[in-house]
N, C-alpha and C positions, 0 to 999 in steps of 0.2 A: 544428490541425484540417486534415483534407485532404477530398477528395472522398469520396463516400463509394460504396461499392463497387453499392450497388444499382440504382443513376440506368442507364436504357434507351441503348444507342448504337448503333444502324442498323449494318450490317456492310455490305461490298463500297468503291464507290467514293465517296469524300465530296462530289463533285459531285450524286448521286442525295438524297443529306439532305434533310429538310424543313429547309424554311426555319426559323432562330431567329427565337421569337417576341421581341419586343420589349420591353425591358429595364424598359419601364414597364407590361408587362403581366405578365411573370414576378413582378417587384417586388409587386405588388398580389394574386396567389395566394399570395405570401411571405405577405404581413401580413393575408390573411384566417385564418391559420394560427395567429395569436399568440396567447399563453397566458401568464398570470401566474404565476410563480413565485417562492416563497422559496429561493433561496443562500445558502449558509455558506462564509464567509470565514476562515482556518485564521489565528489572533492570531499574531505573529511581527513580534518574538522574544515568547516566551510569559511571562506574568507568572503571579507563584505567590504566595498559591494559587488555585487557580479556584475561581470564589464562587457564578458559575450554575451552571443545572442546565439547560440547552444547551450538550451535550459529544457528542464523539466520542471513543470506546472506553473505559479503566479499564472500572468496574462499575455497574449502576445505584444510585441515589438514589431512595429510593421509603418511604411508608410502612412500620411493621414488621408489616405485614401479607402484606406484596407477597410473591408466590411464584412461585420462577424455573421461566419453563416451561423444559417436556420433550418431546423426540420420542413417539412411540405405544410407541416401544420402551423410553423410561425417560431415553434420553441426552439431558443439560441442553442445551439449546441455548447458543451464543455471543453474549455483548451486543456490540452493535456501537455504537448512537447513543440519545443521547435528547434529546426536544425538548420546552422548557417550552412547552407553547400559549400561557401568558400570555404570552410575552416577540415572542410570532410580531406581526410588520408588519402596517401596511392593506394587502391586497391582494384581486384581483379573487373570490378564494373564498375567502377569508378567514372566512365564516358555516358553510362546511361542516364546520372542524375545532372543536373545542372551544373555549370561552373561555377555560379553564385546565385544570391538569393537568400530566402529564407522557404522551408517548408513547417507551415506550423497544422498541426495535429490536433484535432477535434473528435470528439465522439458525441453521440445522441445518447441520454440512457435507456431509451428502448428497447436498446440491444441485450438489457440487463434482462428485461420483461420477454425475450424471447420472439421476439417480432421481427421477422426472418424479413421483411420488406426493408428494416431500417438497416439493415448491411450495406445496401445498395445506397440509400439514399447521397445526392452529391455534396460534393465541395465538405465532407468531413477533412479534408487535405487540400488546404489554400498554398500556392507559391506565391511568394510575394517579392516583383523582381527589384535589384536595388536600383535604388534612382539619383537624380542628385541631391533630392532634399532629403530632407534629415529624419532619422525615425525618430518615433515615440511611443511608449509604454500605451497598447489600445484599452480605454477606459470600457469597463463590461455595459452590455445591454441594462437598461433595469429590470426586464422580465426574465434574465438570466436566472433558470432553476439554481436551488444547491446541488450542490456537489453529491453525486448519484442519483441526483433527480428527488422532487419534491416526497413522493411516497418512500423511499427509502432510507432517507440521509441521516433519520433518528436513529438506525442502524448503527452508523458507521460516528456518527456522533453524540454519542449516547450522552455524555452528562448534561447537552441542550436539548434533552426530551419532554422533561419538565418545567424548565424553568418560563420566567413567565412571558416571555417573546415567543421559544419555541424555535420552529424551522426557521421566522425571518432572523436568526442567527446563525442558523448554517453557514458556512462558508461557500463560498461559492467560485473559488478558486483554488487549487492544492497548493502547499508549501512551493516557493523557487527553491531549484535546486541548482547550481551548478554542475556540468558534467564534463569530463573528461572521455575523446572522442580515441582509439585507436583498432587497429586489425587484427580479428581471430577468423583463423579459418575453422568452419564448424563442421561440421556430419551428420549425415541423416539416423536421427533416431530408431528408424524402424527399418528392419532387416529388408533384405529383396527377398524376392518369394522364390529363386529358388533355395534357401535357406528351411529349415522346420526342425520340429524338436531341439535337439540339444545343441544344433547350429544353431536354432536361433536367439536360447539362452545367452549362451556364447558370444553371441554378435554383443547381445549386449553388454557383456560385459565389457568384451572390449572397448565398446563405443563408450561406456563409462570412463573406463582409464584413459583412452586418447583422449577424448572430450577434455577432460577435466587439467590432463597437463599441457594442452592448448591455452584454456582459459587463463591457466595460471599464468601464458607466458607475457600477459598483459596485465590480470589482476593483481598479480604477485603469488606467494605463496597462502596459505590457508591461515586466517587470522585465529590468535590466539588471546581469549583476553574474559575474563573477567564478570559473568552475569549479575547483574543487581540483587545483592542478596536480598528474600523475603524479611518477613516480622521473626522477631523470635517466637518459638511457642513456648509457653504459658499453659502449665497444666493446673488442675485439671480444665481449666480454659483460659484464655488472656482477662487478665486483671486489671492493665493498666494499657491507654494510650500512646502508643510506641512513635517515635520520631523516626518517619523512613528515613532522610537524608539529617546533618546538620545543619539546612539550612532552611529547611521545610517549613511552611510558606517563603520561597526565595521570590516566587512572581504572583502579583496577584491571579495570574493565568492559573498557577495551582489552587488557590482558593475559589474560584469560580467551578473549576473542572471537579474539586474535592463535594463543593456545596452539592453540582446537579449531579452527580450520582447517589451521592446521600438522598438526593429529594427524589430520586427513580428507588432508589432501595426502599424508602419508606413508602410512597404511594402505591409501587406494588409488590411488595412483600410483609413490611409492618402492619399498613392497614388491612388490608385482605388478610394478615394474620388473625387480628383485632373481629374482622367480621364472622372469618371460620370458626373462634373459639378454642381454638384446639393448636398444641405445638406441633412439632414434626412426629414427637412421639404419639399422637392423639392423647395429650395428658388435658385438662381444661387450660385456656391461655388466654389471658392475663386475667391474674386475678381481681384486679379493679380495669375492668375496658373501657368505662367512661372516665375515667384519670391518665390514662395510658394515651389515647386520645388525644387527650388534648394537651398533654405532653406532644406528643407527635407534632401536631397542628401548631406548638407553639416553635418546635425546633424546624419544625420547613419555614413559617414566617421568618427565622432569624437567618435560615439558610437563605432563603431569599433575598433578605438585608444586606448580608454579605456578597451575595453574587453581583447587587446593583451597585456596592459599593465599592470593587473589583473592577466593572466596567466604566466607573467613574475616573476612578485612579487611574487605569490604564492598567489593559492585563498585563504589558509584557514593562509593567515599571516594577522596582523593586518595593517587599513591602517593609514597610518600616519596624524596627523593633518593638513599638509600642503595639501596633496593630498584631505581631506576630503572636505578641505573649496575648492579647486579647482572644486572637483566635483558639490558640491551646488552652487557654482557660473556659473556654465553653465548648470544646469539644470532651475533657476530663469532665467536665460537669454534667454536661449529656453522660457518661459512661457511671460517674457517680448515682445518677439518679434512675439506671437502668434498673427492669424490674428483675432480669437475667442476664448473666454473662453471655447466654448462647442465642436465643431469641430474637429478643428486646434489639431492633433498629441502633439502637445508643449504643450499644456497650462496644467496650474496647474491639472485640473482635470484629466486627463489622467495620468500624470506624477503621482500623488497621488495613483492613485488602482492601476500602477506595480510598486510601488514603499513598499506599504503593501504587495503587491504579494512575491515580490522579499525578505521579512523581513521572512516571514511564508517559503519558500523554502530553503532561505538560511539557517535558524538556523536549520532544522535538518538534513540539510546537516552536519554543525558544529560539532552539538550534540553525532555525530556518528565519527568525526575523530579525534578524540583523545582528551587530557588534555589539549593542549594549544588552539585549535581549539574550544571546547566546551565553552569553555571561552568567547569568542566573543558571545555567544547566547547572546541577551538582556534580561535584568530583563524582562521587558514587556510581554516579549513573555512564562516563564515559567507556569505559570498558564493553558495557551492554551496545549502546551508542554506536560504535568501530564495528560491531560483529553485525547487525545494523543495517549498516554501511557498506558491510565487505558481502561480494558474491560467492568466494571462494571459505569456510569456516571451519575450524579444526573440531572436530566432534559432533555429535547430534542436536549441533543448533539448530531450533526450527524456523526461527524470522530471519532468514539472511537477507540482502535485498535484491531484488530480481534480475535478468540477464536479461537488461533489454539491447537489441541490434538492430541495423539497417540491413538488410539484403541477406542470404546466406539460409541456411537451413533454422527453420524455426522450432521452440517446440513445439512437440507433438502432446494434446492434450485429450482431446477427444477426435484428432484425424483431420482436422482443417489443412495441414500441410499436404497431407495425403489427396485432399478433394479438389485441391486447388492446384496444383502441381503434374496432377494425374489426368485428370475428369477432359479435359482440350487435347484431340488430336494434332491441330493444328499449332507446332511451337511458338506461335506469334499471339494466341489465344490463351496459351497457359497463362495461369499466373504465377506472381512472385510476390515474397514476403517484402514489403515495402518498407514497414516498422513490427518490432515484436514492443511491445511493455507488457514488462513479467508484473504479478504480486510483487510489491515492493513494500518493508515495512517500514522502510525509512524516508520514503514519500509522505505520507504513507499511501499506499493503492493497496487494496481489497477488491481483487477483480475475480466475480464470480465467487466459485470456494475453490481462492488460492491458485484462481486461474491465468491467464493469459489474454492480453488484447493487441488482435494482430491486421493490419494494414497490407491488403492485398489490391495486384496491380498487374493488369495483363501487358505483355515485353512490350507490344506493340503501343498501349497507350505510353509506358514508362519513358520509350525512345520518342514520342512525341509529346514527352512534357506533362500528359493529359490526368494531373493529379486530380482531377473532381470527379473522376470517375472510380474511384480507389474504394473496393469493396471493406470492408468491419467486419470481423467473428471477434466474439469473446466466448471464451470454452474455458470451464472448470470440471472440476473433478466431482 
């Protein structure tokens, strides 16, 4: 957590500054600010199977009655979360949400495209009350988009860009996660107004340090562990094909994930090399382009071969010794027959960063589908994995996983807290933070850039139950 960008700071000379006010008076507007919340704490390492029905992402769990909303224009929305009421802690509004139930959590991706209508739109927040028959795991629509919506999702799943299906490989549901549900009481991010200059510095920081020895007293202390180390380097460039893990191809899912970034690095980089003529340095490139070519065309055909024969096996089976050393054997041979170390699609160095890509993608793909699956993760990679995992992180890890909560002060990104909290005279009009989902990279969720998706809800409908009426912001930085 850092400062946050809105806090007021006088401009010209710092000697003209009002005085900071004093650390026991800033402290005391801190905590007239405090607000109960429920937090979810991401299980790790995960156990299988998950047996509640308090999860993040897979599909919802619901009677066979339940019916998956839809935009105005017909497109299923995406589930994201759902929360048993029964399983929710004592806390300070604890009475506003249901006694039981299930509340499950939809978004439209519209709201990605900035279409300020789709906030509103209803039933993104279905209750589903419990009955005496029995639930069941709700099977998706078949017009269900991927996962951030049909124009985006090559984005976020890059090594399916090129290959030869494309988007209808997208996923179209996120990893299940199990979570762990307990109370932190939080703080409003952004100072009161009458605060300025170097009070409201100040605010912040204290709101840093409360903040965070709150957090911990749920998340625990700040995880310490171990980043995936990269390739070695290799000067004057890499030479040789480097094994990230020892066990590398462990799932065919990293064969598949290795092949279609290789075939995005070639289609646009290799060949639009080939057509430029020219290296980075504008030296002439390649010296035979019609051999280079078709080298290329003949190493995406085989990447291709391997991706269908990955999908055959089953990505998340393990791959057998014979096929492992086959794969190494033609990836060395690609780097063998490179025209350059540094260039050339093939060679060691290229093959080396999507082949660490392909290691970090693949395991929590793994992580997340089950007990034989999770298996295949590499020792290597679990240290990275925990930090992950953990919201709280000892040092300047950048992927921790996000602080999502029920009710309580949200954050503050671009001021949605501020607009929705504020903007109603009327206290039955305000709204409230219903659900926060941070960036999370152990979902993985990529919301916005690194932003937040928050579920808002005026007291008045909250106290009569009226979740289809539950406003959507997403705000990034």
């Amino acid at each position: 957590m850092g400062l946050s960008s809105n806090f007021k700071k006088p401009l010209g000379d710092p000697s003209n500054y009002p005085a900071a006010a004093s650390d026991e008076h800033i402290r005391a507007l801190l905590h007239q600010t405090v607000d109960e919340s429920v937090a979810f704490k991401h299980q790790f390492p995960p156990r299988f199977p998950i047996r509640g029905r308090t999860y993040f992402g897979g599909l919802p769990a619901a009677p066979a009655d339940f019916r998956w909303p839809r935009a105005p224009d017909g497109t299923p929305y995406t589930f994201m979360a759902q929360v048993d009421c029964s399983e929710l802690p004592a806390f300070q509004l604890r009475n506003f949400l249901p006694g039981s139930g299930v509340l499950h959590f939809f978004v439209n991706w519209n709201v990605f495209d900035g279409m300020d209508e789709a906030q509103s739109w209803s039933n993104q927040v279905v209750l589903s009350r419990d009955t005496a028959e029995s639930w069941r795991e709700v099977r998706p629509p078949e017009d269900l988009p991927p996962c951030y919506g049909a124009s985006d999702a090559r984005y976020y799943f890059t090594w399916l860009e090129h290959t030869d299906r494309r988007l209808h490989d997208c996923p179209r549901a996120f990893a299940k996660k199990a979570m762990t549900m307990g109370v932190v009481r939080t703080f409003a991010e952004e100072h009161p107004n009458e605060l300025a200059g170097n009070s409201a510095g100040r605010y912040q920081q204290i709101w840093e340090e409360e903040q965070t020895a709150e957090l911990a007293r749920f998340y625990g202390d700040p995880v310490v562990a171990d980043e995936f180390p990269g390739p070695k380097r290799e000067f004057p460039a890499p030479a040789t094909v480097q094994r990230p893990t020892t066990t590398f191809p462990a799932g065919w899912i990293d064969v598949e994930v290795f092949c279609g970034l290789f075939l995005k690095e070639v289609l646009e980089r290799g060949i639009k090399q080939i057509e430029y003529g020219k290296d980075a340095g504008g030296r002439p490139w390649p010296p035979d382009p019609a051999g280079v070519r078709a080298a290329y065309e003949d190493a995406m055909a085989r990447a291709n071969a391997w991706i269908e024969r990955s999908r055959g096996a089953g990505l998340t089976s393990p791959v057998p010794e014979a096929d492992r050393t086959a794969f190494w054997s033609w990836l060395d041979g690609m780097n063998a027959a490179a025209v350059d170390p540094i260039t050339d699609s093939r060679c060691a160095r290229t093959q080396n960063k999507l082949s660490w890509e392909a290691v970090r993608t693949s395991a929590h793909i793994c992580l997340s589908a089950g007990e034989g699956a999770s298996s295949l993760v590499p020792a290597e990679m679990m240290g990275e994995l925990r930090m992950e995992h953990s919201v709280l992180v000892a040092g300047k890890w950048p992927r921790r996983a996000g602080r999502h909560q029920m009710l309580g002060a949200g954050r503050d990104v671009q001021g949605a807290p501020r607009r929705h909290t504020l903007a109603a005279g009327d206290m039955l009009l305000s709204h409230m933070l219903l659900l926060q989902l941070d960036t999370d990279w152990a979902m993985p969720w990529m919301l916005a850039d690194c932003g937040v998706l928050q579920y808002w809800i005026s007291v008045s409908n909250l106290r009569a139950h009226r979740f289809d009426r539950v406003r959507v912001t997403l705000e990034g930085h």
